[in-house]
Biopython code that builds the backbone (N, CA, C, O; Angstrom):
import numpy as np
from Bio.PDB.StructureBuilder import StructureBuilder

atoms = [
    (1, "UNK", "N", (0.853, -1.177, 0.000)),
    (1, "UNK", "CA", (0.000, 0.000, 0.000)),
    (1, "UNK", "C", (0.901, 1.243, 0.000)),
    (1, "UNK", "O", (1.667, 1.428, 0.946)),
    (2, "UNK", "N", (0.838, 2.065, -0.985)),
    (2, "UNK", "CA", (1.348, 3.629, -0.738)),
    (2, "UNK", "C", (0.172, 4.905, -1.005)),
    (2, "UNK", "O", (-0.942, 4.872, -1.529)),
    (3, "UNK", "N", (0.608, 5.516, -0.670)),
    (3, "UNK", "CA", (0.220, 7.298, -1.219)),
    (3, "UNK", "C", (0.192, 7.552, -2.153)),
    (3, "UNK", "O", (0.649, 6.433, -2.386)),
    (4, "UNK", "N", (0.088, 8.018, -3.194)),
    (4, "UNK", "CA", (0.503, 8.299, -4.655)),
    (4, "UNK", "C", (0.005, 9.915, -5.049)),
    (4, "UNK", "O", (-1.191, 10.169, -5.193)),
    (5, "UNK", "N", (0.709, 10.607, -5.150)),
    (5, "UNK", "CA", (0.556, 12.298, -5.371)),
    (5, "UNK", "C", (0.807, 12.291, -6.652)),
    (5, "UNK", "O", (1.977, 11.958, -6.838)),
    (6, "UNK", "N", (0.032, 12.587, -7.982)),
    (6, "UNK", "CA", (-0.211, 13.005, -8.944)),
    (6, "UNK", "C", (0.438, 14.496, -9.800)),
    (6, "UNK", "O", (-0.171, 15.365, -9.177)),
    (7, "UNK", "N", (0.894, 14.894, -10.351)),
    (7, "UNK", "CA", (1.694, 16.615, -10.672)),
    (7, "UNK", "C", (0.715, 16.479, -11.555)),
    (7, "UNK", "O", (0.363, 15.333, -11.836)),
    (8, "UNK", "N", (0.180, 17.410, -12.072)),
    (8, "UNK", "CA", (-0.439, 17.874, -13.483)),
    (8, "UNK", "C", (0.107, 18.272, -14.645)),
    (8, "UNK", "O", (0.684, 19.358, -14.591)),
    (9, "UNK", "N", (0.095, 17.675, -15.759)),
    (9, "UNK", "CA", (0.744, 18.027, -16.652)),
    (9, "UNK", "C", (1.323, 19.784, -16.872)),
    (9, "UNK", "O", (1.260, 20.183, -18.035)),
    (10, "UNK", "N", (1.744, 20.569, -16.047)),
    (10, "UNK", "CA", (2.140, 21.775, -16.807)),
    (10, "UNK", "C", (3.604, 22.707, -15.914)),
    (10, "UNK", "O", (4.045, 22.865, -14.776)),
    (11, "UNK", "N", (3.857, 23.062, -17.147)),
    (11, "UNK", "CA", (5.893, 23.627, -16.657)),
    (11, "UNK", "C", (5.883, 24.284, -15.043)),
    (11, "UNK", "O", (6.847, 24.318, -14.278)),
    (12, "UNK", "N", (4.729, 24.700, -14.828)),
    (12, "UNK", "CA", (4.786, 25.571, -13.485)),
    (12, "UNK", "C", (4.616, 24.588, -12.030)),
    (12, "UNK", "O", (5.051, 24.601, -10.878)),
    (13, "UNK", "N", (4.024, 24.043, -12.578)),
    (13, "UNK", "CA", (3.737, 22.481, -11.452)),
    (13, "UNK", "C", (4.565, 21.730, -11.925)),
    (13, "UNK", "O", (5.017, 21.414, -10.824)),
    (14, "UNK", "N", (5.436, 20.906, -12.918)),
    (14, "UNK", "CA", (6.137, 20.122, -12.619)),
    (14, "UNK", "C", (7.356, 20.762, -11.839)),
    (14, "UNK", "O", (7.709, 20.499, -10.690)),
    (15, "UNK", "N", (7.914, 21.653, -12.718)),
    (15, "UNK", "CA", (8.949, 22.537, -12.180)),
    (15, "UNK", "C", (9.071, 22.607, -10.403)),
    (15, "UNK", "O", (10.153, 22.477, -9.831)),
    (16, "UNK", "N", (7.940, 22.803, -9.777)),
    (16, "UNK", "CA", (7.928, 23.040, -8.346)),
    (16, "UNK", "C", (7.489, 21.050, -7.975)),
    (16, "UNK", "O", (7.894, 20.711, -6.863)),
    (17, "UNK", "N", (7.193, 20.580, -8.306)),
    (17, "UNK", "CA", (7.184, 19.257, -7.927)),
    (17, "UNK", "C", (8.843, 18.392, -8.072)),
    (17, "UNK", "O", (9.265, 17.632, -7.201)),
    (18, "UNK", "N", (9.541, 18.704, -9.270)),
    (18, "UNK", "CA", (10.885, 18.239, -9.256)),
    (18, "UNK", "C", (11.607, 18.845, -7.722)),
    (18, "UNK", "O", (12.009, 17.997, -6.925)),
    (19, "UNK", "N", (11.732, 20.234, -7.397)),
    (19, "UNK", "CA", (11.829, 20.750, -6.104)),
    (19, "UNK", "C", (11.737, 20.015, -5.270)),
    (19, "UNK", "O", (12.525, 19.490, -4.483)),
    (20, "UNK", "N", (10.401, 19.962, -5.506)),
    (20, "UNK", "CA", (10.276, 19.061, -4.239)),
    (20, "UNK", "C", (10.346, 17.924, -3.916)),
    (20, "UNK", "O", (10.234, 17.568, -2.743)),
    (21, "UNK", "N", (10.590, 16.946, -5.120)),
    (21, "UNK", "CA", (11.732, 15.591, -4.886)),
    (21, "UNK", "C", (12.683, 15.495, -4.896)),
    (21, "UNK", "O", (13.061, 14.324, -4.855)),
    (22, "UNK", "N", (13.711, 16.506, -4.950)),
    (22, "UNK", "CA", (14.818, 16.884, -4.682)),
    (22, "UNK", "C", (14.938, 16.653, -3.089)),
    (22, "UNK", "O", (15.500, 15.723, -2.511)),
    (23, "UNK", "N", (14.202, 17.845, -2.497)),
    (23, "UNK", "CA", (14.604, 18.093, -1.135)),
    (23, "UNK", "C", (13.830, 16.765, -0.492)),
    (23, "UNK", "O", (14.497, 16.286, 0.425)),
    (24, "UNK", "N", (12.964, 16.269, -0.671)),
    (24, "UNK", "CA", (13.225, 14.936, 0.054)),
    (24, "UNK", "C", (13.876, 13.611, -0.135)),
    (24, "UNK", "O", (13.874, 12.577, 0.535)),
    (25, "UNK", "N", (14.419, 13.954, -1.225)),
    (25, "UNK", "CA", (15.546, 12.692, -1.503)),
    (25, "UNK", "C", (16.667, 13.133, -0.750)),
    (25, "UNK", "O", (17.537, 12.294, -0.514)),
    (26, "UNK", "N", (16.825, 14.417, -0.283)),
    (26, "UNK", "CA", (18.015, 14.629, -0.063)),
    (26, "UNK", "C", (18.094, 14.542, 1.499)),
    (26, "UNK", "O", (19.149, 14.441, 2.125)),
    (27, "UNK", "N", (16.283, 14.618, 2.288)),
    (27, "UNK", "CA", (16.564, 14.741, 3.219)),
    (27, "UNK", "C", (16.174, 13.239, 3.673)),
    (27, "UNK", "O", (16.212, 12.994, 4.878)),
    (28, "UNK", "N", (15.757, 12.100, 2.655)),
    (28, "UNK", "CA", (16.031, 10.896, 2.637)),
    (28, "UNK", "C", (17.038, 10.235, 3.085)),
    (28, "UNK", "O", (17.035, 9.227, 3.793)),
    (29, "UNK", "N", (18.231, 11.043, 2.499)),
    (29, "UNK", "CA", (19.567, 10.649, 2.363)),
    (29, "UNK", "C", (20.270, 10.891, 3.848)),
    (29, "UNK", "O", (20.995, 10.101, 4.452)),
    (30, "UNK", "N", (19.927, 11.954, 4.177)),
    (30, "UNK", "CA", (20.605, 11.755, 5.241)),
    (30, "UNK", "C", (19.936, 11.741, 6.721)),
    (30, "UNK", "O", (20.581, 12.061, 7.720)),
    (31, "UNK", "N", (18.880, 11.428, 6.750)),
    (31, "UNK", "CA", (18.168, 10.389, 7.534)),
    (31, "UNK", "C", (17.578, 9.351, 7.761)),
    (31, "UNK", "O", (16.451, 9.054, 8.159)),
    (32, "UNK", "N", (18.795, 8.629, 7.352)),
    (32, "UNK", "CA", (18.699, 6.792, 7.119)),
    (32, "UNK", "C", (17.962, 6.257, 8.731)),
    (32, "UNK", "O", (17.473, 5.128, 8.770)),
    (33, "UNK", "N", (17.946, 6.789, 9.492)),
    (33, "UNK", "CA", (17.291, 6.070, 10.456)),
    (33, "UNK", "C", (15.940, 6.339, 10.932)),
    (33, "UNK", "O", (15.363, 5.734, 11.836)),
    (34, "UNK", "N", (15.549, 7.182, 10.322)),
    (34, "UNK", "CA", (14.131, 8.021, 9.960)),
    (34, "UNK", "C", (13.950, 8.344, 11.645)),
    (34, "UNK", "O", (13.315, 7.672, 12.459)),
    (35, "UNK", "N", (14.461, 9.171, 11.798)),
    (35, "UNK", "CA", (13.918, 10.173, 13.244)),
    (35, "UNK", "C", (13.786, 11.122, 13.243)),
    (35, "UNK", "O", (13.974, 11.620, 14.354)),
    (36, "UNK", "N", (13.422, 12.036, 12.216)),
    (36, "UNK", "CA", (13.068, 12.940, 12.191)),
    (36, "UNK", "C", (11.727, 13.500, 11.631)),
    (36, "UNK", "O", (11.512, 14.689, 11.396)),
    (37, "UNK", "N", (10.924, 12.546, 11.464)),
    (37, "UNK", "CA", (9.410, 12.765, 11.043)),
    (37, "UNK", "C", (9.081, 13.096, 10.007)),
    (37, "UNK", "O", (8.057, 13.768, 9.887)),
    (38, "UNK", "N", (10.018, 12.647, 8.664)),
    (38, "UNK", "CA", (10.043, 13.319, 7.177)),
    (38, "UNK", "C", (9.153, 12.248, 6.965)),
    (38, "UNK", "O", (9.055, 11.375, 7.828)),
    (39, "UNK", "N", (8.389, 12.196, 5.766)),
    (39, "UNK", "CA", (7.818, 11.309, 4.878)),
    (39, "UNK", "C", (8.485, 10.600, 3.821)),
    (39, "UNK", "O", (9.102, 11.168, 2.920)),
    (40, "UNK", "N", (8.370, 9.489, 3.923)),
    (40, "UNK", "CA", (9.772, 8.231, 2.765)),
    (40, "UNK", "C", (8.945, 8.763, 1.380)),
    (40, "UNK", "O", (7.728, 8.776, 1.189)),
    (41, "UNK", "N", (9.793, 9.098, 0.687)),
    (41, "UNK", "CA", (9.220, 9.288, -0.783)),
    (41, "UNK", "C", (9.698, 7.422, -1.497)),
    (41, "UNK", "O", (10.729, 6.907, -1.065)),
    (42, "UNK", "N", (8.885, 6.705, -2.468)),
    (42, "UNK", "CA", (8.921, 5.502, -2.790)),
    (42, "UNK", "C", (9.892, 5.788, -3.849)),
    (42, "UNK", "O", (11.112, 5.633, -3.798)),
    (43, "UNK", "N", (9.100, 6.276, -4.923)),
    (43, "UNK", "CA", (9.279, 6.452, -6.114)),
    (43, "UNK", "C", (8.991, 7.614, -6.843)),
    (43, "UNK", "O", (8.042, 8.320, -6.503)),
    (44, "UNK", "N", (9.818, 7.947, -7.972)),
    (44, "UNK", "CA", (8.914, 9.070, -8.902)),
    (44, "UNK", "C", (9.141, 8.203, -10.343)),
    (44, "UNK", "O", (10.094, 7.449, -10.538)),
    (45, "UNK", "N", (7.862, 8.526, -11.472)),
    (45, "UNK", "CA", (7.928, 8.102, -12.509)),
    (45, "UNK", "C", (6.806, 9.221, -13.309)),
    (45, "UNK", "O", (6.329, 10.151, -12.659)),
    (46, "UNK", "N", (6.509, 9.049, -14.548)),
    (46, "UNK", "CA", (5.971, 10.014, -15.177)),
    (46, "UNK", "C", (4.746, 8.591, -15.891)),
    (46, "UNK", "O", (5.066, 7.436, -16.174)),
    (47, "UNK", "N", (3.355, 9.240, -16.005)),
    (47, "UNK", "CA", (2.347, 8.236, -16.205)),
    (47, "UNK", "C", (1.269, 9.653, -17.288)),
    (47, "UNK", "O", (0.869, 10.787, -17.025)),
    (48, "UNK", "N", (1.197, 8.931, -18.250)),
    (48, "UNK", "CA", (0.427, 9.796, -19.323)),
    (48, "UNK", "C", (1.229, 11.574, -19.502)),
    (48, "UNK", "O", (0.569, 12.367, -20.173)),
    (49, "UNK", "N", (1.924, 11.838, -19.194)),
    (49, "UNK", "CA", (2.801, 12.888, -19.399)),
    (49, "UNK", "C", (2.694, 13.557, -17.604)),
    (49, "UNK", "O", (3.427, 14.506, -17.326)),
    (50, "UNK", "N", (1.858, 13.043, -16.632)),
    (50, "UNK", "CA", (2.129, 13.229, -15.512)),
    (50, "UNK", "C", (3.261, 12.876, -14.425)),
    (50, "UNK", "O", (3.454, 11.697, -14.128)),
    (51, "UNK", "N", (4.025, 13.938, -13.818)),
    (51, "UNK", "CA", (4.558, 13.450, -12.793)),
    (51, "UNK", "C", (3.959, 12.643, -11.515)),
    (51, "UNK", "O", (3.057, 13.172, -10.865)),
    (52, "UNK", "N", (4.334, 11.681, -11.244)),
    (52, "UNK", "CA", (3.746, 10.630, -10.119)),
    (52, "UNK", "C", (4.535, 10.547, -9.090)),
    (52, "UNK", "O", (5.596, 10.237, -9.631)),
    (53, "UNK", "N", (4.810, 10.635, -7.595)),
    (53, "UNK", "CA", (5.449, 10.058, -6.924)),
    (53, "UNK", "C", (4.524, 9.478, -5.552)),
    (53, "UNK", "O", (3.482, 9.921, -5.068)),
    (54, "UNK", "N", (5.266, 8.454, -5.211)),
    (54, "UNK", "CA", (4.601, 7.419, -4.382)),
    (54, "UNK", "C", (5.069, 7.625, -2.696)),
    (54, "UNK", "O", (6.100, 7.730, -2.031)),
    (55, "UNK", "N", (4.702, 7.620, -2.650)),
    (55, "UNK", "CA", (4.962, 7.442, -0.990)),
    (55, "UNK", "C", (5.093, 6.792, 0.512)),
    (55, "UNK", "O", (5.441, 5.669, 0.148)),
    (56, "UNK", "N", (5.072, 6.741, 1.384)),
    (56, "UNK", "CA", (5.040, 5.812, 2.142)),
    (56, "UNK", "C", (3.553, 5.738, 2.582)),
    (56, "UNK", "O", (3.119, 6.888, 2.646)),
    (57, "UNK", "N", (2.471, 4.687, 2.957)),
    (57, "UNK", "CA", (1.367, 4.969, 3.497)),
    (57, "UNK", "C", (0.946, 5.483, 4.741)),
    (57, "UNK", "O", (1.282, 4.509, 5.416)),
    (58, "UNK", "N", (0.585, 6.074, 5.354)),
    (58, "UNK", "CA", (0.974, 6.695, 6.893)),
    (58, "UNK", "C", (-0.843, 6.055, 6.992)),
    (58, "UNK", "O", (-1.613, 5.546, 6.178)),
    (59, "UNK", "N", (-0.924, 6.452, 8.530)),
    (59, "UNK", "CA", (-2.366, 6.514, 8.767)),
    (59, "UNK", "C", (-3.220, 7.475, 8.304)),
    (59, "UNK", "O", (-2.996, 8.048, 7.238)),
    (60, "UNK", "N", (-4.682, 7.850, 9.344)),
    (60, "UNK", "CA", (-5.340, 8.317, 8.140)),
    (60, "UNK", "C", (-5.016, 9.958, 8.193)),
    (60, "UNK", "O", (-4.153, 10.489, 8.892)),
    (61, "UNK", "N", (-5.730, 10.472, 7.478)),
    (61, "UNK", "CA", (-5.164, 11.843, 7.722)),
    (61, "UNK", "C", (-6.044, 12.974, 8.203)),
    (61, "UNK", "O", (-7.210, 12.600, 8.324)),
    (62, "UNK", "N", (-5.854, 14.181, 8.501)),
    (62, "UNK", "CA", (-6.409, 14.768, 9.342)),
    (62, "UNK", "C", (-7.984, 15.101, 9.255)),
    (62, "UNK", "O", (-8.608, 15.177, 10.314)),
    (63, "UNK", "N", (-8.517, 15.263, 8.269)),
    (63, "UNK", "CA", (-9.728, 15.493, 8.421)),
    (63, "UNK", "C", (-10.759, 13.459, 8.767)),
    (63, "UNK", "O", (-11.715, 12.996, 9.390)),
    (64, "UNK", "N", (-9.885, 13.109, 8.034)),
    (64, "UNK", "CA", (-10.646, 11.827, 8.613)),
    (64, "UNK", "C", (-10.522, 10.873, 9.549)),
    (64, "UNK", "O", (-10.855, 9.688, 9.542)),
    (65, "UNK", "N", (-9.767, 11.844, 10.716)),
    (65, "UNK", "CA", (-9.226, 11.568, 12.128)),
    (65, "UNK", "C", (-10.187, 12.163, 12.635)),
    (65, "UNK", "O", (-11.038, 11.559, 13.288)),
    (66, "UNK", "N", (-10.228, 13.699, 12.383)),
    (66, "UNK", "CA", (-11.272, 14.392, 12.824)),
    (66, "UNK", "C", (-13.018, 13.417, 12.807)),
    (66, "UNK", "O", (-13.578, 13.236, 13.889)),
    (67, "UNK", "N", (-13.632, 12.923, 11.571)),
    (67, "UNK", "CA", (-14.615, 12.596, 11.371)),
    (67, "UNK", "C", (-14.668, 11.267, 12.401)),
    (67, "UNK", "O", (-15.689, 11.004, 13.035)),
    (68, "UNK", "N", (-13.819, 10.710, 12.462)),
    (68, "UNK", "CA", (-13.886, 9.551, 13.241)),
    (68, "UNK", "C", (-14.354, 9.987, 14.978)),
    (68, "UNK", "O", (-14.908, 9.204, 15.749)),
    (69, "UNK", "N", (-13.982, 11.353, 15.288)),
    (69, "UNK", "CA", (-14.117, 11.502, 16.359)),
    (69, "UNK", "C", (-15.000, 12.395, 16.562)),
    (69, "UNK", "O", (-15.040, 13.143, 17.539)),
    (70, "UNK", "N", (-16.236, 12.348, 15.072)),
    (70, "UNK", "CA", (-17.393, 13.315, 15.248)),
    (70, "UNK", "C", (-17.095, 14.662, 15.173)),
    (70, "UNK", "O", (-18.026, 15.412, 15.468)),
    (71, "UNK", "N", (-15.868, 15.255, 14.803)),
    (71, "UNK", "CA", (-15.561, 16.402, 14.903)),
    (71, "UNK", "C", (-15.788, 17.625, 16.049)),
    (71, "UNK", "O", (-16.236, 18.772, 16.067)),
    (72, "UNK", "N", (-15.092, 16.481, 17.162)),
    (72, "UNK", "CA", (-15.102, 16.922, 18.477)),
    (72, "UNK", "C", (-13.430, 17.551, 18.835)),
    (72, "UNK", "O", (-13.049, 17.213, 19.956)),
    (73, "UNK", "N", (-12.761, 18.115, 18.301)),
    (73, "UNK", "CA", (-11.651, 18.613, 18.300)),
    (73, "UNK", "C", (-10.474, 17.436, 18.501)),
    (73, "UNK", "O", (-10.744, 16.279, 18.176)),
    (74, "UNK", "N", (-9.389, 17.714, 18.953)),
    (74, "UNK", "CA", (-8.122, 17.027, 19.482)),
    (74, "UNK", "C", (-8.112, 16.914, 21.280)),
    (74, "UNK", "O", (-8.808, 17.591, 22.037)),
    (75, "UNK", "N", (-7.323, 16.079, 21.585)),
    (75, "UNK", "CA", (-7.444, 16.410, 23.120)),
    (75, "UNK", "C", (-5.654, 16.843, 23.198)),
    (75, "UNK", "O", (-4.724, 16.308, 22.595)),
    (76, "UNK", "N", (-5.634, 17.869, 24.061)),
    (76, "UNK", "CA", (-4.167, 18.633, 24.630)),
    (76, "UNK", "C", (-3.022, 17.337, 24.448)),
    (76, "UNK", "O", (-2.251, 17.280, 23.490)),
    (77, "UNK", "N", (-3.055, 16.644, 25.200)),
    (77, "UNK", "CA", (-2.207, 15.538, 24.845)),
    (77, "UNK", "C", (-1.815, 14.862, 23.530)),
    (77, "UNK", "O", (-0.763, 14.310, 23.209)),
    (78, "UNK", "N", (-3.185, 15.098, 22.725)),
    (78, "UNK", "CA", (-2.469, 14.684, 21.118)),
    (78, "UNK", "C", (-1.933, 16.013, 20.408)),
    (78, "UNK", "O", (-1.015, 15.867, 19.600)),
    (79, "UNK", "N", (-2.332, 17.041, 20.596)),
    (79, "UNK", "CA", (-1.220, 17.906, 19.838)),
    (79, "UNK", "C", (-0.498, 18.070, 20.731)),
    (79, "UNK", "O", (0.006, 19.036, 20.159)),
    (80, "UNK", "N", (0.113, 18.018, 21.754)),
    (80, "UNK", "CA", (1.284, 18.325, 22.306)),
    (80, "UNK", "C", (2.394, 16.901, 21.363)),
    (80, "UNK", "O", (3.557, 16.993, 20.969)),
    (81, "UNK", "N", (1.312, 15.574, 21.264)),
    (81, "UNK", "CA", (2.645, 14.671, 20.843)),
    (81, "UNK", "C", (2.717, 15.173, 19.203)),
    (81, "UNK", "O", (3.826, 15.124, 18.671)),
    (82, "UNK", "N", (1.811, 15.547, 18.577)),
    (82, "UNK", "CA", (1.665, 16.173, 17.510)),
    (82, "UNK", "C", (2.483, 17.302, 16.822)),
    (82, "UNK", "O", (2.813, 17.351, 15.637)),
    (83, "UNK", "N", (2.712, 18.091, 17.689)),
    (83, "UNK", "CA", (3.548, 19.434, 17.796)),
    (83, "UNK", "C", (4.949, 19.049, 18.027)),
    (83, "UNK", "O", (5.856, 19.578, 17.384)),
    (84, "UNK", "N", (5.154, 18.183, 18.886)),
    (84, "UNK", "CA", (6.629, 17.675, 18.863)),
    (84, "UNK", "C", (7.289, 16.859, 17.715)),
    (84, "UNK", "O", (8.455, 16.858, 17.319)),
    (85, "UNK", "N", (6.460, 16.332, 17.399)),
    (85, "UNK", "CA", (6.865, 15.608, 15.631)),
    (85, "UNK", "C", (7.128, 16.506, 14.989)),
    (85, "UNK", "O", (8.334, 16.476, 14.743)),
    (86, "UNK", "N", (6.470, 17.642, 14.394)),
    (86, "UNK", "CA", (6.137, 18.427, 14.100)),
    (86, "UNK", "C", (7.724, 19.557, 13.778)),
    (86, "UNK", "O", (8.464, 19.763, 12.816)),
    (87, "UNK", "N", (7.606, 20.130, 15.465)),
    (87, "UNK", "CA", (9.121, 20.376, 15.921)),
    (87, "UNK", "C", (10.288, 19.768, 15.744)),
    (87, "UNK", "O", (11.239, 20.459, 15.379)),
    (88, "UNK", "N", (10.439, 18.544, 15.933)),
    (88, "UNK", "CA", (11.402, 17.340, 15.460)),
    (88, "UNK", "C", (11.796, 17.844, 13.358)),
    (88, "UNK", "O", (12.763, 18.319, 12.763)),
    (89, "UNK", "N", (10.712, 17.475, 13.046)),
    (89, "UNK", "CA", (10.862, 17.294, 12.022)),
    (89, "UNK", "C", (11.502, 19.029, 10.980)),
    (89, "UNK", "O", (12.233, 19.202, 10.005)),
    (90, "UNK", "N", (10.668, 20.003, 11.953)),
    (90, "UNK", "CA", (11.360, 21.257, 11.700)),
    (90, "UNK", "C", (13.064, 21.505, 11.619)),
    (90, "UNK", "O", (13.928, 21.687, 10.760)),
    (91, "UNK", "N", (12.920, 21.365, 13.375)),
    (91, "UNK", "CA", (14.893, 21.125, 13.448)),
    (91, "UNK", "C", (15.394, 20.700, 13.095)),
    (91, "UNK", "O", (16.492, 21.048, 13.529)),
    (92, "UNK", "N", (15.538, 19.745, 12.208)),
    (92, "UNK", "CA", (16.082, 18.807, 11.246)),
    (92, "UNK", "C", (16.425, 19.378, 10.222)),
    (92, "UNK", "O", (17.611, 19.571, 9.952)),
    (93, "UNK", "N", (15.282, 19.811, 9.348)),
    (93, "UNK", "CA", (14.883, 20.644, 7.624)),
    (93, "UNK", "C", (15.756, 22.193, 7.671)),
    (93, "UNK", "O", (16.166, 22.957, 6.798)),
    (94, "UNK", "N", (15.785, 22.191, 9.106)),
    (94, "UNK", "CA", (16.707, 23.960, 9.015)),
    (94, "UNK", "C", (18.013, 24.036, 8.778)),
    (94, "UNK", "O", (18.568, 25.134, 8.725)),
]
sb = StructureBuilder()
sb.init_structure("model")
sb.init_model(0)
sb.init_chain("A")
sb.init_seg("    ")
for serial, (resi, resn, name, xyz) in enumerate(atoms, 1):
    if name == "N":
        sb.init_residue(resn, " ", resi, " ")
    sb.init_atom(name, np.array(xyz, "f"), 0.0, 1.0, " ", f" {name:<3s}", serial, name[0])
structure = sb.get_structure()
């Protein structure tokens, strides 16, 4: 199972999508032990003249965390562990 993020065929979006498989290959590279809360990029390939890259599958994501919990907010304790990933993953990228 992965993620799969789609680019749209055009120079202004691929252009900023190459970018941005750059900087996570790079920050791939030098966090082989993954502690810093980046997202594993799989793959990139090009599908009908689209850029594709794949990803790692994570859980679900925020709005359908939210729905699961009736859209009764977060409790203090999950964004505090939330915010520290978060932070982690900042100090790292700087």
């Amino acid at each position: 199972m992965i993620a799969l993020k789609i680019i749209k065929n055009s120079k202004k979006f691929e252009y900023q999508a190459q970018v941005e498989v750059k900087i996570l290959a790079h920050l791939w590279d030098h966090d082989p032990e993954d502690k810093n809360n980046i997202i594993r990029m799989k793959d990139v390939y090009k599908f009908r003249n689209h850029l594709c890259v794949t990803f790692e599958l994570l859980s679900l994501n925020l709005y359908d965390f939210l729905k699961a919990g009736d859209f009764k907010g977060l409790s203090l304790n999950l964004i505090r562990r939330l915010a520290i990933q978060i932070i982690y993953a900042l100090n790292y990228i700087k």
